[in-house]
N, C-alpha and C positions, 0 to 999 in steps of 0.2 A: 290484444295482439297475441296470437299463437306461436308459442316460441318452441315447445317443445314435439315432436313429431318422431315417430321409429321407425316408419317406412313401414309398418306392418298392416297386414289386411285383416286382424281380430282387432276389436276394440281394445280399447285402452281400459283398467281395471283401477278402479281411485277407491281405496279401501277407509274410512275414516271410522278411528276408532270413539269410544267413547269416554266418561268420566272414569275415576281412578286406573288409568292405564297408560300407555303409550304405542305407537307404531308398532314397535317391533315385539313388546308380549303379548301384543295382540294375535298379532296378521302374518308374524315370521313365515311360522307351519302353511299359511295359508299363500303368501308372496312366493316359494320354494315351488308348491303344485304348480301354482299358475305361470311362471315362469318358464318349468320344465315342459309344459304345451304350446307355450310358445306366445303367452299374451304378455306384454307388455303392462308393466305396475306399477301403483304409485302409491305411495300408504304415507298421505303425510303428518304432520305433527297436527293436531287441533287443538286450536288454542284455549280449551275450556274457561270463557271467560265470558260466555254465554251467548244464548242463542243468537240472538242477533248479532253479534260479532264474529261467532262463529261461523256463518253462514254467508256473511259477505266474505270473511276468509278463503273461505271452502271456494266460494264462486270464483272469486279471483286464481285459485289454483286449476280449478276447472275449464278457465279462459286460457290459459296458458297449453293444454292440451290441443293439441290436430289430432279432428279426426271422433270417431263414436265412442263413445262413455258407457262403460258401465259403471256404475255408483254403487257400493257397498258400504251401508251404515251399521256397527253395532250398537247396542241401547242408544245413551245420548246420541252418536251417530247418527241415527235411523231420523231423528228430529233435525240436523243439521244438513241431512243429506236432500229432507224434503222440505227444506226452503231454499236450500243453495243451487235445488238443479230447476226451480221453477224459471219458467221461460228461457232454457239454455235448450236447443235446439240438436246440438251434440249428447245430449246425455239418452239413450235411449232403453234403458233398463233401470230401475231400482229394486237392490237385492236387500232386502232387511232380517238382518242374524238377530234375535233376541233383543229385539228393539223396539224403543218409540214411535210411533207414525202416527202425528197428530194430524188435525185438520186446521182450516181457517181459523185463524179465535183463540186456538186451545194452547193451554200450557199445559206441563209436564205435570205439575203438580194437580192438575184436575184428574190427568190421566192415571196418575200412580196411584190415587186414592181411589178409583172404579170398582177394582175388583180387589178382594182381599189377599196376602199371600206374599208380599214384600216384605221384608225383613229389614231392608236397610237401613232405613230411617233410626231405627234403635242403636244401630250399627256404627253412626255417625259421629263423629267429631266435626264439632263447629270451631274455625280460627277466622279470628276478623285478620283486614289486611288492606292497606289504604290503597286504595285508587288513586290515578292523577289528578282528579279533580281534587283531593283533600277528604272527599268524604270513605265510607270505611267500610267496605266488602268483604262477604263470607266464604271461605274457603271451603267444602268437604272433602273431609278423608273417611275412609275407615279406619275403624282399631283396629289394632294390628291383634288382637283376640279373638275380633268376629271374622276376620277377612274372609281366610278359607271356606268358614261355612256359607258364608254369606255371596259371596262374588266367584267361589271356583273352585266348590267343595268335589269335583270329579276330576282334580287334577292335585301333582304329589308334595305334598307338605313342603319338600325343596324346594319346589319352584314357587310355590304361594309365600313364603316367608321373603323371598324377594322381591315378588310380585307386589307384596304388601310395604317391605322399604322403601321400593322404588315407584309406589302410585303417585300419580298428580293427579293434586285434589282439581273439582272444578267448583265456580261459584255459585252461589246456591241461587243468586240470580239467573240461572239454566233455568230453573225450574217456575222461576215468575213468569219468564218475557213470552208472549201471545206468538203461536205461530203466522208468519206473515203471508204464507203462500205455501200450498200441500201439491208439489211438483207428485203425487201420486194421481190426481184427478185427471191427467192428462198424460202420463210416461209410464208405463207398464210395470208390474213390480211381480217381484218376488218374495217369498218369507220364511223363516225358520222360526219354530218354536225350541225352544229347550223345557223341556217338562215339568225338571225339578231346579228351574230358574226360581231362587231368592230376591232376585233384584225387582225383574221386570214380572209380576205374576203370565205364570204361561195363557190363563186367561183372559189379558188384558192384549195378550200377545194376538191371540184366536183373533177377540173383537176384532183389534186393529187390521188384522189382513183381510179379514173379509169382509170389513169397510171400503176397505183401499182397491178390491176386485183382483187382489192377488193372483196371478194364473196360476200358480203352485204353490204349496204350503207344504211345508216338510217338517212330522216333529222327530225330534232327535230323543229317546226316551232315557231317564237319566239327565240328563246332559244339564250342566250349572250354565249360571248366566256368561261364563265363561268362555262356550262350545266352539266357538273360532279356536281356541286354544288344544281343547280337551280333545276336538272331533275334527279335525281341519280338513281330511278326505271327504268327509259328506259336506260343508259349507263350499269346500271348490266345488262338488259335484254342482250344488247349486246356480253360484254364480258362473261356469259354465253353461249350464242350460238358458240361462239368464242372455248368456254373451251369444251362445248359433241361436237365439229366437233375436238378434238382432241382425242377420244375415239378412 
């Protein structure tokens, strides 16, 4: 049931960020642009507790929208975004920032191991943490040593040292669960590389979009796995183009 609706004639912009992050130090800089043109935005919490949870989340927040979709994933986003919008009929663009874009089958972790160039993984803190069933789920974080270089070394040590207190870790069962459905094979996407991305290798990044038939790929040079943050003017330019090729 469609509960929320703006009266407006640009699509609606659903931004979902990914692991170690939240909404708002993500997608601030990037919710400010698109606002002041006049699109309508949603940038909600993702509940990093993995992919498939995450993804009937996502759908359910996307049901609640009246009206055309543009869907904007970063990293773990980019995998959330393209099972949450398969067979959703309003979603008519997928924009992917420095992100995952699997296929049928795949998990994260086949995809991270592709191409060489990730850092992360060393970067990690593992915390167990019980689930409701009783049994005992992994948390990651980063260290607060590696963060900056690792997750968002083109942006100022001020803001990464918060960045870094205030991450939510996501469960490392993200990186297990098979994706169920690649709403890229059928809904038009878009993609950004960040160059001197440590998380996602920018070559893993290339693959992915031009699996998926990307109509644009944009690489940002320089730019950390971070680039929604560091670069927000060229990611709106993106999901802009993204939104009038839905006209």
């Amino acid at each position: 049931m469609h509960q929320f609706g703006w009266g407006n004639d640009k699509p609606t912009v659903v931004l979902v960020h990914g692991g170690f992050a939240d909404a708002t130090n993500s997608w601030d800089k990037v919710v400010k642009r698109l606002q002041d043109q006049g699109y309508p935005v949603m940038a909600p919490a993702n509940p990093l507790r993995g992919l498939a949870t995450d993804s009937a989340y996502l759908a359910s927040v996307l049901d609640s929208i009246e009206g055309p979709i543009v869907l904007v994933g970063h990293s773990y986003g980019g995998a959330v975004i393209t099972n949450a919008a398969a067979n959703d009929p309003d979603v008519k663009a997928l924009v992917y920032i420095a992100a995952f874009v699997p296929d049928n089958g795949e998990t994260l972790g086949e995809l991270i191991s592709k191409y060489p160039g990730s850092e992360i993984q060393a970067a990690l803190n593992h915390v167990p943490y019980p689930n409701p069933d009783g049994s005992t789920g992994t948390d990651l974080y980063i260290k607060a040593d590696r963060f900056r270089d690792v997750f968002a070394a083109d942006l100022p040590k001020s803001t990464t040292t918060v960045m870094s207190a205030t991450q939510r870790p996501f469960s490392a069962q993200s990186f297990a669960d098979p994706t169920q459905a690649a709403a890229w094979h059928t809904i038009p996407s878009w993609g950004l590389v960040a160059t001197a991305d440590k998380a996602i290798p920018a070559e893993l990044e290339r693959f992915e979009y031009e699996r998926a038939g990307a109509r644009e790929v944009v690489e940002v040079s320089g730019a950390s796995h971070s680039v929604m943050a560091s670069q927000p003017g060229v990611v709106t330019e993106l999901i802009v183009e993204a939104a009038n090729a839905t006209d």
